[in-house]
C-alpha positions in Angstrom: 15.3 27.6 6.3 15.1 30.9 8.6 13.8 30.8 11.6 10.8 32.8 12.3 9.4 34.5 16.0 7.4 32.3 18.0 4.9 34.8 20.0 7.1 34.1 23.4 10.2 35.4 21.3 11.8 32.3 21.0 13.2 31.1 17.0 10.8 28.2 15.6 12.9 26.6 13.2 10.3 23.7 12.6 9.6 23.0 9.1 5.9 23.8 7.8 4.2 20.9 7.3 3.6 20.8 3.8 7.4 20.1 3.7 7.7 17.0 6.4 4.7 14.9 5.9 3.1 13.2 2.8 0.2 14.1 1.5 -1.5 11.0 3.4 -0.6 12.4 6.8 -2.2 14.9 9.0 0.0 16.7 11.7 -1.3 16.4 15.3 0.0 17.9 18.4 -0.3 16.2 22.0 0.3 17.5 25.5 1.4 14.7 27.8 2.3 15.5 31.5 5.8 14.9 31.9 5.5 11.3 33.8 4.0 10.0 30.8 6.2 11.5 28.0 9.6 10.3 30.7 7.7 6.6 30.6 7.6 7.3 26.5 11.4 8.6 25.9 12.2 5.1 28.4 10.1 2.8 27.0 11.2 3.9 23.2 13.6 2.0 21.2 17.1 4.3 20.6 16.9 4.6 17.0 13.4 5.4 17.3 11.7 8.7 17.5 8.6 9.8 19.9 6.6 10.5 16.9 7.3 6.7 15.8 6.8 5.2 18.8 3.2 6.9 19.7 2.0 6.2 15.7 2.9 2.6 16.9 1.2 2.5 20.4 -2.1 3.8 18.6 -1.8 1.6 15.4 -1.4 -1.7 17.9 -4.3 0.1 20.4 -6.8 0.4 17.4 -5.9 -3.3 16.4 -6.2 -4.4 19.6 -10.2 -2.2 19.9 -11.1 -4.2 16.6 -9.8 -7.8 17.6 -11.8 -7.5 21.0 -14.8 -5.9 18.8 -14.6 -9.1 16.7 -14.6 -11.5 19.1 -17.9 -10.2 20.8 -19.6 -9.5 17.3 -18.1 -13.6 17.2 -19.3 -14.5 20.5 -22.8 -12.7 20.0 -22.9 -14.9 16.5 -22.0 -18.3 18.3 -25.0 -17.6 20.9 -27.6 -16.8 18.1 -26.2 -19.8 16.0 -26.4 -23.2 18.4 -25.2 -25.1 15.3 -22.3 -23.1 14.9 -21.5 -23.4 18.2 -21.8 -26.9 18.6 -19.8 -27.8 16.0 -16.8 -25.6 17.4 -17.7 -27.7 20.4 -16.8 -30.8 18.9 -13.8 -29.9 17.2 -12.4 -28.5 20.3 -12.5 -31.2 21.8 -11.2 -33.4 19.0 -8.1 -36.0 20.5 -5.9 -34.3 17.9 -3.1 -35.1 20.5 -3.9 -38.7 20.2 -3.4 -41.8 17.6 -6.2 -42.3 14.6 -7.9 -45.4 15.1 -7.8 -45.8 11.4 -5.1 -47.9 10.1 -3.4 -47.8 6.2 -3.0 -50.6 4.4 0.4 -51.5 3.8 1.8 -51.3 0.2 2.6 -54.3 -1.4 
């Protein structure tokens, strides 16, 4: 691969991106102030690469947006269905911990 000019005369040797991602992936940039990317470059594994470690950070941040989106849609459904809600009541509170009071019989 040559290297081409970058505009501030400096050689860009970075593939294009047809030739480093799959046809799934689009190719961001970010700018992050240099506390935050020296946090980053700490906080990564060593056989990890930025790129990895930010796709990771955002994949566990969107989880984490659904799961708490879920459990207000859940909560919202729990106050609009009293039913519902009292019946997770009851098995909550449930002696699971404790000794049925319903015996076997023995075999013979």
């Amino acid at each position: 691969m040559r290297a081409k000019l970058r505009p501030d005369g400096k050689e860009d040797y970075a593939a294009p991106a047809h030739m480093v991602y799959s046809s799934g992936m689009k190719a961001t940039t970010i700018k992050l102030d240099g506390p935050i990317l020296e946090e980053l470059m700490a906080f990564k594994r060593p056989d990890q690469n930025l790129t990895a470690l930010v796709r990771e950070l955002l994949k566990a941040q969107i989880h984490r947006s659904k799961m708490a989106l879920a459990a207000e849609e859940y909560a919202a459904f729990l106050r609009e269905n009293t039913k519902e809600s009292m019946e997770l009541d009851a098995w909550a509170s449930a002696p699971l911990d404790s000794e049925s009071s319903v015996r076997r019989k023995k075999r013979a």
